[in-house]
KEDOMI-965468 format. One record per residue (C-alpha): x, y, z; residue number from 1. Coordinates in steps of 0.001 Angstrom, whole numbers, plus 500000, padded with zeros to 6 digits. Layout:
koltor east = X; north = Y; up = Z; i = NUM $
...
This chain:
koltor east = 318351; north = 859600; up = 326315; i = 1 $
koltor east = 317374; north = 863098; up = 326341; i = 2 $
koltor east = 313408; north = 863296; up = 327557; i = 3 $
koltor east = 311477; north = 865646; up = 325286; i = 4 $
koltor east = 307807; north = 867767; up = 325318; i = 5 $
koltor east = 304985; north = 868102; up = 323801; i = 6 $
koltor east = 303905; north = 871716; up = 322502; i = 7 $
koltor east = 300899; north = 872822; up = 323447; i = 8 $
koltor east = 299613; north = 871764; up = 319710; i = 9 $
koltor east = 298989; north = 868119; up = 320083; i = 10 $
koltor east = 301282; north = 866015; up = 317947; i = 11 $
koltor east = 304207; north = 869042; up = 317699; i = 12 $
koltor east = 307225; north = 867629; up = 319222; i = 13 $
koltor east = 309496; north = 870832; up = 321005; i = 14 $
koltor east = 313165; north = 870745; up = 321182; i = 15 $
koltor east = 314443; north = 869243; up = 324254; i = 16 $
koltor east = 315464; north = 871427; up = 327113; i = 17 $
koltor east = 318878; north = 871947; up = 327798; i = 18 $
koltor east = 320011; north = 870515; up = 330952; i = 19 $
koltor east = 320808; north = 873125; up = 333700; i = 20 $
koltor east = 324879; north = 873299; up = 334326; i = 21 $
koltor east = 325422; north = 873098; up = 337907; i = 22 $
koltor east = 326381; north = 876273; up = 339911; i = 23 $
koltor east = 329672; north = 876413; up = 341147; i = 24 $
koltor east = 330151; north = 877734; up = 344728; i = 25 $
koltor east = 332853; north = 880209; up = 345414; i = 26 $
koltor east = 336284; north = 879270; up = 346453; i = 27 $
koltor east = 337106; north = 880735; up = 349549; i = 28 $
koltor east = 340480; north = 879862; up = 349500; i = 29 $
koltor east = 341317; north = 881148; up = 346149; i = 30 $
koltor east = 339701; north = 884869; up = 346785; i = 31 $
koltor east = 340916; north = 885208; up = 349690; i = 32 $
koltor east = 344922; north = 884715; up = 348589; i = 33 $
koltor east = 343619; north = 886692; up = 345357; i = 34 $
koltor east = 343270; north = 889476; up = 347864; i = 35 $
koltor east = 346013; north = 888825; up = 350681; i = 36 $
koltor east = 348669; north = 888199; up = 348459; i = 37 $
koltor east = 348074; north = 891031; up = 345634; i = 38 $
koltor east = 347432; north = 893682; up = 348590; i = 39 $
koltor east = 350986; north = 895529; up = 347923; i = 40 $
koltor east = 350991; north = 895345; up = 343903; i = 41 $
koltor east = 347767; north = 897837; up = 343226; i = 42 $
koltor east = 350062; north = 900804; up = 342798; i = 43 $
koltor east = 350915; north = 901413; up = 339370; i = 44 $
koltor east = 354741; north = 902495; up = 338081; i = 45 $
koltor east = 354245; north = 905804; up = 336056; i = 46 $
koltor east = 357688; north = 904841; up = 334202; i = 47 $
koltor east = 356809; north = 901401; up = 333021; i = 48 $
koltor east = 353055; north = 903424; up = 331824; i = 49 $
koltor east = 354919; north = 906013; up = 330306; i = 50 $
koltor east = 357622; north = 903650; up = 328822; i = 51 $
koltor east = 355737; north = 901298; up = 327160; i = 52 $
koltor east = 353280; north = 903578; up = 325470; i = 53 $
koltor east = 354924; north = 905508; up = 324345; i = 54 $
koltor east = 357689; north = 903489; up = 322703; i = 55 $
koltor east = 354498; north = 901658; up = 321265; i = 56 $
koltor east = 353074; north = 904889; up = 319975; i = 57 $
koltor east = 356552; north = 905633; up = 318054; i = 58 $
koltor east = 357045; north = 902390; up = 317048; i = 59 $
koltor east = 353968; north = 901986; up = 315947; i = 60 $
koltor east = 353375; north = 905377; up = 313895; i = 61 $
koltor east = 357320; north = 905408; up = 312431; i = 62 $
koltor east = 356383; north = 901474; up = 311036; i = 63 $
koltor east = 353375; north = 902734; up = 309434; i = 64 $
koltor east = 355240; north = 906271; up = 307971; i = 65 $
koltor east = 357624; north = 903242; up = 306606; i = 66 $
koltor east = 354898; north = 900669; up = 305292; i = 67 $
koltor east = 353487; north = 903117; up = 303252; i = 68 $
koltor east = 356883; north = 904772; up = 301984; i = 69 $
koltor east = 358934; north = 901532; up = 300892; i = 70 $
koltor east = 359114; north = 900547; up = 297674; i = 71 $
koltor east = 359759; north = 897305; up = 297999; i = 72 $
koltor east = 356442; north = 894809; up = 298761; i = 73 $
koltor east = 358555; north = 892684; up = 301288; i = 74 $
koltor east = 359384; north = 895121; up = 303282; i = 75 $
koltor east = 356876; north = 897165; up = 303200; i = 76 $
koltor east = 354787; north = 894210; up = 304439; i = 77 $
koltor east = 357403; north = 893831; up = 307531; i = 78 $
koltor east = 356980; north = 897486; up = 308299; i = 79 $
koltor east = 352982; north = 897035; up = 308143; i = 80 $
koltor east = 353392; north = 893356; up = 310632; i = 81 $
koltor east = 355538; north = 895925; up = 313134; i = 82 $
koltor east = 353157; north = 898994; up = 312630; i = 83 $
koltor east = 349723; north = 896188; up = 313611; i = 84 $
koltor east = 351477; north = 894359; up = 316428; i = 85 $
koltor east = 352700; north = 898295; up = 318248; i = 86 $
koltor east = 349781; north = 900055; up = 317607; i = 87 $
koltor east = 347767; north = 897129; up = 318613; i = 88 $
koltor east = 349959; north = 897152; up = 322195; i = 89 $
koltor east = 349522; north = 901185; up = 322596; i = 90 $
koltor east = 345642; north = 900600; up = 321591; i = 91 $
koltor east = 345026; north = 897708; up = 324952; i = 92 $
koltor east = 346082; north = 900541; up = 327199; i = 93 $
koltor east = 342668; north = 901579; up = 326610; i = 94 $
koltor east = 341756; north = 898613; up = 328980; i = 95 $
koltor east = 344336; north = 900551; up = 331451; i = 96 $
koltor east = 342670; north = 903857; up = 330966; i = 97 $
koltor east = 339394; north = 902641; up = 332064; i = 98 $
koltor east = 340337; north = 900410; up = 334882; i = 99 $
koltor east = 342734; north = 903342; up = 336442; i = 100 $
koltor east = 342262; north = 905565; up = 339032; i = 101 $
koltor east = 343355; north = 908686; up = 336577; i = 102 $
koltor east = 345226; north = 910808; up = 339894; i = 103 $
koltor east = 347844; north = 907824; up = 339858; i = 104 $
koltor east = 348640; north = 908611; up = 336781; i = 105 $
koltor east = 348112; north = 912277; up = 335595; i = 106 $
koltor east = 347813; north = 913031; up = 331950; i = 107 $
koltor east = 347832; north = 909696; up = 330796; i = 108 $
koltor east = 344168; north = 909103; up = 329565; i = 109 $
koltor east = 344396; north = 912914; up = 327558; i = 110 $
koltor east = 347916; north = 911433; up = 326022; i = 111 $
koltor east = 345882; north = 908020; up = 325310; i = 112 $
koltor east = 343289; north = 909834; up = 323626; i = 113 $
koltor east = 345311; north = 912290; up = 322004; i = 114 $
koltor east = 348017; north = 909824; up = 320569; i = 115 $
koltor east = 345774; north = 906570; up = 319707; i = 116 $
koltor east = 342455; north = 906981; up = 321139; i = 117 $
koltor east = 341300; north = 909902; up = 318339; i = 118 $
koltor east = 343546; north = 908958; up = 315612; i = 119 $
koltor east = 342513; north = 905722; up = 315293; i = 120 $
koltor east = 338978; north = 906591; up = 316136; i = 121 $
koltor east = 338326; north = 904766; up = 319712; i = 122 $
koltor east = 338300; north = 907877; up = 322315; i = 123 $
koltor east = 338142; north = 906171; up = 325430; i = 124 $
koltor east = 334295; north = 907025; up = 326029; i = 125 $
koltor east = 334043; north = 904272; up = 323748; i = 126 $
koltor east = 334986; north = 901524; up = 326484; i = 127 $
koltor east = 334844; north = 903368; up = 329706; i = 128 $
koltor east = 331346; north = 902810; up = 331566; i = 129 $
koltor east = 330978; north = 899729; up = 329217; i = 130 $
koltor east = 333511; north = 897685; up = 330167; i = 131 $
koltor east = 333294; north = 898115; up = 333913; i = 132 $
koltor east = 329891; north = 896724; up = 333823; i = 133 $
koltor east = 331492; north = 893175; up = 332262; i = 134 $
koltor east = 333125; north = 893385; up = 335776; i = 135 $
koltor east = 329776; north = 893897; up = 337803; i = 136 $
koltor east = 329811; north = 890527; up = 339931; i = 137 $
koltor east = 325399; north = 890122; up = 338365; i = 138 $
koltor east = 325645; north = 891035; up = 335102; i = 139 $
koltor east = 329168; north = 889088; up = 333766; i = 140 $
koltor east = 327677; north = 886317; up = 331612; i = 141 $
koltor east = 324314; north = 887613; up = 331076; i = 142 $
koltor east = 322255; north = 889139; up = 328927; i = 143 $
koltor east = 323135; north = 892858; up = 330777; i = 144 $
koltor east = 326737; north = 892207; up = 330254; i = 145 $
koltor east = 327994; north = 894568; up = 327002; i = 146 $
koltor east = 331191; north = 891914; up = 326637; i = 147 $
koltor east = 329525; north = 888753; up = 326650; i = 148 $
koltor east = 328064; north = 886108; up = 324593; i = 149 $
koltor east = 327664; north = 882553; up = 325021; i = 150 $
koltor east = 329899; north = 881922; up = 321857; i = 151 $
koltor east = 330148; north = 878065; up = 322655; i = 152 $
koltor east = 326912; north = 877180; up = 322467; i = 153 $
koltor east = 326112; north = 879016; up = 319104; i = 154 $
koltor east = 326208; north = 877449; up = 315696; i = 155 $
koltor east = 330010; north = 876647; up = 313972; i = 156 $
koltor east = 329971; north = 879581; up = 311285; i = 157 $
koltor east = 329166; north = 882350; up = 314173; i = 158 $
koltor east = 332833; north = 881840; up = 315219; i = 159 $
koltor east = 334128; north = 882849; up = 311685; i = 160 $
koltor east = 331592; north = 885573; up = 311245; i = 161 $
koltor east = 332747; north = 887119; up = 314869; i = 162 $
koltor east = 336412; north = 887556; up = 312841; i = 163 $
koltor east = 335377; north = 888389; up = 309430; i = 164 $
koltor east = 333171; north = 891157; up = 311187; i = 165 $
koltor east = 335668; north = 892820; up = 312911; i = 166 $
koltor east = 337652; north = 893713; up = 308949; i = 167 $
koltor east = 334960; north = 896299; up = 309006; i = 168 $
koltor east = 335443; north = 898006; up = 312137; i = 169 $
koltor east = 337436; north = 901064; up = 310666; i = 170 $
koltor east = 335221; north = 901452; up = 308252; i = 171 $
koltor east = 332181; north = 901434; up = 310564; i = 172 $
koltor east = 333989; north = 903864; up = 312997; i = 173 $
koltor east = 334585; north = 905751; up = 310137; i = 174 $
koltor east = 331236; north = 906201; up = 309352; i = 175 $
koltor east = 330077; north = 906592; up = 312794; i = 176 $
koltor east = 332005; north = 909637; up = 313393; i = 177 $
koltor east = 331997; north = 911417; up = 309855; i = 178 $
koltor east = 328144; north = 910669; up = 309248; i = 179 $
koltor east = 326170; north = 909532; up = 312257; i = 180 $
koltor east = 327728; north = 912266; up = 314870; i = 181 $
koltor east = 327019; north = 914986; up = 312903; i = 182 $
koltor east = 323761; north = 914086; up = 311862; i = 183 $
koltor east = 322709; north = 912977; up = 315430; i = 184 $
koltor east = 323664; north = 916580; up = 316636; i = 185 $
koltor east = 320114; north = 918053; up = 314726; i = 186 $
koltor east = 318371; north = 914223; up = 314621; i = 187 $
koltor east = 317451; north = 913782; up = 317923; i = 188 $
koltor east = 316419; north = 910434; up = 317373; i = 189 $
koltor east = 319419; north = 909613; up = 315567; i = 190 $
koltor east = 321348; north = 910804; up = 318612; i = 191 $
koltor east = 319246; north = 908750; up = 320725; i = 192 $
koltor east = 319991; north = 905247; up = 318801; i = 193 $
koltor east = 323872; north = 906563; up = 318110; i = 194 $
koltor east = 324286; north = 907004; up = 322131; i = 195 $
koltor east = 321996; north = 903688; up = 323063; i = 196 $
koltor east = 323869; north = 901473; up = 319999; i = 197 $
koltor east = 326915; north = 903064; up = 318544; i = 198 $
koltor east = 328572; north = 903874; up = 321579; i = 199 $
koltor east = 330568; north = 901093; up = 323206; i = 200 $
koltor east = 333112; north = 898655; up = 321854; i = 201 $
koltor east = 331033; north = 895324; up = 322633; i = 202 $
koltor east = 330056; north = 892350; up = 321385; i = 203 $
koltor east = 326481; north = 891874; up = 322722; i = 204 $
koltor east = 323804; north = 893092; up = 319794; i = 205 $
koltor east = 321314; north = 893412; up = 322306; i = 206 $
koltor east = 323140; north = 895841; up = 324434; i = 207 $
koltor east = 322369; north = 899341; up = 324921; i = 208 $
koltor east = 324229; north = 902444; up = 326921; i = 209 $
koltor east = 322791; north = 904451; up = 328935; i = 210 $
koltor east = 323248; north = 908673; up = 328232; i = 211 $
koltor east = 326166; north = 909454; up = 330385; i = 212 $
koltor east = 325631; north = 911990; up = 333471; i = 213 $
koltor east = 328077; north = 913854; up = 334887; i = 214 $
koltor east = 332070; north = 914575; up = 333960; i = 215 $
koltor east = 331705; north = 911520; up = 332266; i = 216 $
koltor east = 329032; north = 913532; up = 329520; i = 217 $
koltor east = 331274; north = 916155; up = 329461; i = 218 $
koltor east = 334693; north = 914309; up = 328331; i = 219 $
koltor east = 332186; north = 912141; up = 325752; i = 220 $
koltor east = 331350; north = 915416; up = 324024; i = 221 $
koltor east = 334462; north = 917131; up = 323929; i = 222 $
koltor east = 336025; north = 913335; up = 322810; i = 223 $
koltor east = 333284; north = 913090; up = 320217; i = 224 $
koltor east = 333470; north = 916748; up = 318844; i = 225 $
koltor east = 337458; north = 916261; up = 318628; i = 226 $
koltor east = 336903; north = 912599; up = 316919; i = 227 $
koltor east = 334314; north = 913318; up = 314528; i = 228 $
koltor east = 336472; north = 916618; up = 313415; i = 229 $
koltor east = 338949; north = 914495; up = 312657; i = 230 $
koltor east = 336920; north = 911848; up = 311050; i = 231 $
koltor east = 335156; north = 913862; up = 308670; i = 232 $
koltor east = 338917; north = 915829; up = 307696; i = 233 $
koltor east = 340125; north = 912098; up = 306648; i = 234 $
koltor east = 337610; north = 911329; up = 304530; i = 235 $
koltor east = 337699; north = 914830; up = 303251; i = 236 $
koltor east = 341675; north = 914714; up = 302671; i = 237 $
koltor east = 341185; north = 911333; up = 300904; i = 238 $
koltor east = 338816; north = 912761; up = 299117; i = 239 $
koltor east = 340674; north = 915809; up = 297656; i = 240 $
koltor east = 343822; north = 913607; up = 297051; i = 241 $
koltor east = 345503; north = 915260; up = 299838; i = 242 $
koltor east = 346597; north = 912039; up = 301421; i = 243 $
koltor east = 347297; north = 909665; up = 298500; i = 244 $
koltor east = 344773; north = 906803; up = 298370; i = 245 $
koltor east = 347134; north = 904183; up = 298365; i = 246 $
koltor east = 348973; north = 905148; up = 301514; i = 247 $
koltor east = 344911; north = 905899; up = 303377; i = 248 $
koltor east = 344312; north = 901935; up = 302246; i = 249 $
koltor east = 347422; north = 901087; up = 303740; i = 250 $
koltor east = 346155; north = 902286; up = 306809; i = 251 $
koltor east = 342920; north = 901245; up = 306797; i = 252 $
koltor east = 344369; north = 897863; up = 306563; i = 253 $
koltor east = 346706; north = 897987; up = 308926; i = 254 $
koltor east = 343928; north = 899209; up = 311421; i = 255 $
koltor east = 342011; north = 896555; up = 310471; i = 256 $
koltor east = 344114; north = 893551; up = 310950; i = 257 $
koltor east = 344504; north = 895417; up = 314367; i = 258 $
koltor east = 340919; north = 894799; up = 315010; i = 259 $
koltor east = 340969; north = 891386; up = 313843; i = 260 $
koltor east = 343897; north = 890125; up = 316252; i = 261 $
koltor east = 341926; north = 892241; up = 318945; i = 262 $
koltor east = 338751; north = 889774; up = 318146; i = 263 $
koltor east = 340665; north = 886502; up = 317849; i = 264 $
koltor east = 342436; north = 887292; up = 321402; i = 265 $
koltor east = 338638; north = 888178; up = 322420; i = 266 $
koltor east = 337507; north = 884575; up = 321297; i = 267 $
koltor east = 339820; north = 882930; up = 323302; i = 268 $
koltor east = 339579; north = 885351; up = 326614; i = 269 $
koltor east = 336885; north = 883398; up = 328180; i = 270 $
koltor east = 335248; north = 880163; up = 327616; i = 271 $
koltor east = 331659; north = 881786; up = 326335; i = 272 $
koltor east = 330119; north = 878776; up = 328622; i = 273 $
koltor east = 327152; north = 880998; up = 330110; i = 274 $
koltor east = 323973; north = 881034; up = 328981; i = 275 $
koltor east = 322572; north = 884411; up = 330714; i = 276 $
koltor east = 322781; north = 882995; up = 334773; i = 277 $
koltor east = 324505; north = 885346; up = 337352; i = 278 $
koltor east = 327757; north = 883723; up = 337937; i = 279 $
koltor east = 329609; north = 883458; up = 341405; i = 280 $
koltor east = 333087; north = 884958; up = 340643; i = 281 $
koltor east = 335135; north = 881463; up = 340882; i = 282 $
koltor east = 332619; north = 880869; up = 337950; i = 283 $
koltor east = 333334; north = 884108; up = 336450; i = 284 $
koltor east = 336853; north = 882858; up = 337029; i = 285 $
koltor east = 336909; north = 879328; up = 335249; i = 286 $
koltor east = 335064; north = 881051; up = 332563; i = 287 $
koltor east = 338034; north = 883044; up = 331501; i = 288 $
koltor east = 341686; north = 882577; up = 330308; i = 289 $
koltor east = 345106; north = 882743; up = 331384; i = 290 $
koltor east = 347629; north = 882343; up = 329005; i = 291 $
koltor east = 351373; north = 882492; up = 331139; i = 292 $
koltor east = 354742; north = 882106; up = 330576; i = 293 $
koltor east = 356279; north = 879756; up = 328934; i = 294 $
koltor east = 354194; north = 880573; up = 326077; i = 295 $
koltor east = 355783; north = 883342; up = 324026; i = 296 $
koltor east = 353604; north = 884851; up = 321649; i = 297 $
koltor east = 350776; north = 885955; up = 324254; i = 298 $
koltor east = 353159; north = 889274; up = 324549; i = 299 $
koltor east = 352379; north = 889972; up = 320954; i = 300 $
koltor east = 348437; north = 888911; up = 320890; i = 301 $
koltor east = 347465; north = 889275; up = 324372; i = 302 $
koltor east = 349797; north = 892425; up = 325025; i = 303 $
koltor east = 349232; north = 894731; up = 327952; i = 304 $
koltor east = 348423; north = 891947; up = 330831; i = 305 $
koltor east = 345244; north = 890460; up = 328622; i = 306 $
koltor east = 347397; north = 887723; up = 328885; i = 307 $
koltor east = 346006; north = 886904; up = 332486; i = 308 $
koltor east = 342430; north = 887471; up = 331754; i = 309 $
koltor east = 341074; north = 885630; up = 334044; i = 310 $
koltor east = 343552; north = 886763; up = 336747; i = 311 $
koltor east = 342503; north = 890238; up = 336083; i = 312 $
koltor east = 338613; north = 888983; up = 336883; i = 313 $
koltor east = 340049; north = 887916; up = 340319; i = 314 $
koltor east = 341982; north = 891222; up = 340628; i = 315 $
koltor east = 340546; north = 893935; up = 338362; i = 316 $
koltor east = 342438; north = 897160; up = 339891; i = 317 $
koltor east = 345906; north = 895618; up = 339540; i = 318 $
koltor east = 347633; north = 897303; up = 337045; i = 319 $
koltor east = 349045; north = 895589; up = 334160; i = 320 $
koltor east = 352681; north = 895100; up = 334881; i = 321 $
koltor east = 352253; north = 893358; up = 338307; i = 322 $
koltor east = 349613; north = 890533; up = 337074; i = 323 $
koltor east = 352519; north = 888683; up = 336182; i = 324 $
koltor east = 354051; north = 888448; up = 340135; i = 325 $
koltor east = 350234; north = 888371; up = 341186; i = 326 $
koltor east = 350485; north = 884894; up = 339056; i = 327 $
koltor east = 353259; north = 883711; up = 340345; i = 328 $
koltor east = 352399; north = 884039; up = 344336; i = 329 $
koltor east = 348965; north = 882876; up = 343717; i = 330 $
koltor east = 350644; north = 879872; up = 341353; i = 331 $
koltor east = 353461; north = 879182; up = 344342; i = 332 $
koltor east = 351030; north = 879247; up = 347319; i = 333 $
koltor east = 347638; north = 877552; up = 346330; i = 334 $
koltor east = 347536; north = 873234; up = 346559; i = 335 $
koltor east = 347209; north = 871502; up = 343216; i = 336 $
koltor east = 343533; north = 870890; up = 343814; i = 337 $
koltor east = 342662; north = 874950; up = 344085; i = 338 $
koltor east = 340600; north = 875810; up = 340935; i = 339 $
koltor east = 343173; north = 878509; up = 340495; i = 340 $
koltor east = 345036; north = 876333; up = 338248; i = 341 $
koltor east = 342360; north = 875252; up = 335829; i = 342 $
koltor east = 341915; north = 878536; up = 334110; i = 343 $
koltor east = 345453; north = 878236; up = 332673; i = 344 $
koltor east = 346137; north = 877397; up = 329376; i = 345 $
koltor east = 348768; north = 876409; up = 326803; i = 346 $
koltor east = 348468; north = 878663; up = 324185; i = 347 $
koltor east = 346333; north = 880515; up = 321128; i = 348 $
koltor east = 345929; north = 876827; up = 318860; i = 349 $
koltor east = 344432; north = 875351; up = 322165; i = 350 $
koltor east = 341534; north = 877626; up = 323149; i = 351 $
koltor east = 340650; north = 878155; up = 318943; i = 352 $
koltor east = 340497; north = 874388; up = 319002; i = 353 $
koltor east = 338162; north = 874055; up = 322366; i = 354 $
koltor east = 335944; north = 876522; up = 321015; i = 355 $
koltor east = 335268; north = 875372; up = 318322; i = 356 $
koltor east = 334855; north = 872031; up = 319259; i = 357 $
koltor east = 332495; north = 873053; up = 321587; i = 358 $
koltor east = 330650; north = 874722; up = 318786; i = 359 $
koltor east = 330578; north = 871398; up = 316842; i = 360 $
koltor east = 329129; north = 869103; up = 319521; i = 361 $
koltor east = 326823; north = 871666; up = 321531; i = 362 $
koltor east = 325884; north = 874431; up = 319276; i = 363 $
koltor east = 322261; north = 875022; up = 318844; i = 364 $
């Protein structure tokens, strides 16, 4: 039975503290083959880079030219699944761009930009210097962490509402680059609360960026001016029936069930078990997901190495194509009992279903 306390008004019965989860130590063991056995794999291949983006950039782009010219409803529904699922792929090399080391690869981040990143209104100032601090060994899991929140301990209907919310994120972008950017520019307070809130692809309502200083200030405004032209030419050819309505709500949707896969494949990337403590990294670890082979479908909804999730925690600057042989050594060499193995999962129905059980039995 759970002991409870009396509020400082006599008679008032307070909620009962939740008990404190124990810490768990790190695992020696595990980081240190993490680290030994992943030493030769941080270089990445400029042809696989090259390769895959761009065949997901055409693939994606001549899928949507078709969804929107077929006449038949069938097919152009096929043509919309194939346009979502390759721009979705060529979109997760934004998680690329920001982890990189951008003289391994020249010219990639200003083709990412140019190709996905403005077009579909996420230049990469969006996530760069906001995802890296998820990876910052004391702020993962806490309230400082842009990428976090303890989803398994909240109430059963904020697990729908984190999907239904993400339908609206063209729309929002939309409006964040068409109105709010150009209205921040002679607002200063508006540019103040557009920088601070409207800034970062994350999750965390409480979090707020920081100005950026630096080179980094100067590719956010030239990425900014370059988006928001384009952003307010949209709305303006939509407007003037220069781009037919029909084929700019065929986009939209297809941009927004890109959004929502992106959010269900976020639900299920970690275990949302923290409730604001610093974290040692095996923590950090057994807080996130791998999803490995056998299972199939992770290539279509966790595309780009976000299949290995928590791998990537372990390893952040290992680029994308060699997670899956840093898996496989660190599978092969560490015992049964290593808590290596214990962040691996089945499959998409499994993590939905521990989630949200989780929500059911603790959410407050």
């Amino acid at each position: 039975m759970e002991s409870v306390t009396l509020s400082p008004v006599d008679g008032v019965v307070a909620e009962p503290a939740r008990p404190m989860r124990p810490r768990i130590a790190d695992d020696a063991a595990m980081l240190r083959a993490a680290a030994d056995l992943t030493r030769a794999l941080h270089v990445p291949n400029p042809r696989i880079y090259w390769t895959d983006f761009l065949g997901s950039v055409v693939l994606g782009y001549g899928a949507l030219v078709a969804a929107i010219a077929l006449a038949s409803p069938a097919l152009a529904i096929c043509a919309g699944v194939v346009a979502m699922l390759a721009l979705y792929r060529a979109e997760s090399f934004i998680h690329e761009v920001t982890h990189m080391k951008h003289s391994s690869l020249p010219g990639f981040r200003l083709a990412w930009n140019a190709l996905i990143g403005i077009p579909l209104l996420v230049p990469s100032f969006m996530y760069e210097g906001v995802h890296n601090l998820h990876h910052a060994r004391t702020r993962y899991g806490t309230a400082d962490d842009p990428e976090y929140l303890p989803l398994a301990l909240m109430k059963p209907w904020t697990l729908p509402a984190f999907i239904i919310a993400s339908l609206f994120a063209p729309i929002a972008l939309i409006f964040r680059f068409a109105v709010l950017a150009p209205l921040s520019v002679v607002i200063p307070a508006l540019r103040r609360a557009v920088v601070a809130r409207y800034s970062g692809l994350a999750i965390n309502p409480s979090f707020e960026r920081r100005p950026p200083e630096g080179d980094a200030r100067t590719l956010w405004h030239r990425l900014e001016l370059v988006t928001s032209l384009w952003a307010v030419a949209l709305v303006a050819l939509v407007a003037s029936g220069v781009i037919p309505l029909r084929a700019f709500l065929i986009f939209l949707g297809i941009v927004s069930a890109v959004a929502v896969v992106n959010q269900v494949r976020t639900l299920v990337a970690h275990l949302w078990e923290n409730e604001g403590e610093p974290m040692t990294v095996t923590a950090q670890y057994l807080d996130s997901v791998n999803v490995p082979p056998p299972a199939l479908l992770p290539v279509l909804w966790a595309p780009v190495g976000l299949r290995y999730h928590a791998l990537h925690h372990l390893i952040p600057s290992v680029p994308y194509h060699a997670l899956g042989e840093a898996h496989r050594r660190l599978k092969s060499m560490l015992g049964a009992d290593s808590p290596y193995h214990r962040a691996n999962y089945a499959g998409l129905p499994g993590l939905v279903g521990k989630i949200t059980r989780s929500t059911l039995v603790r959410g407050r």
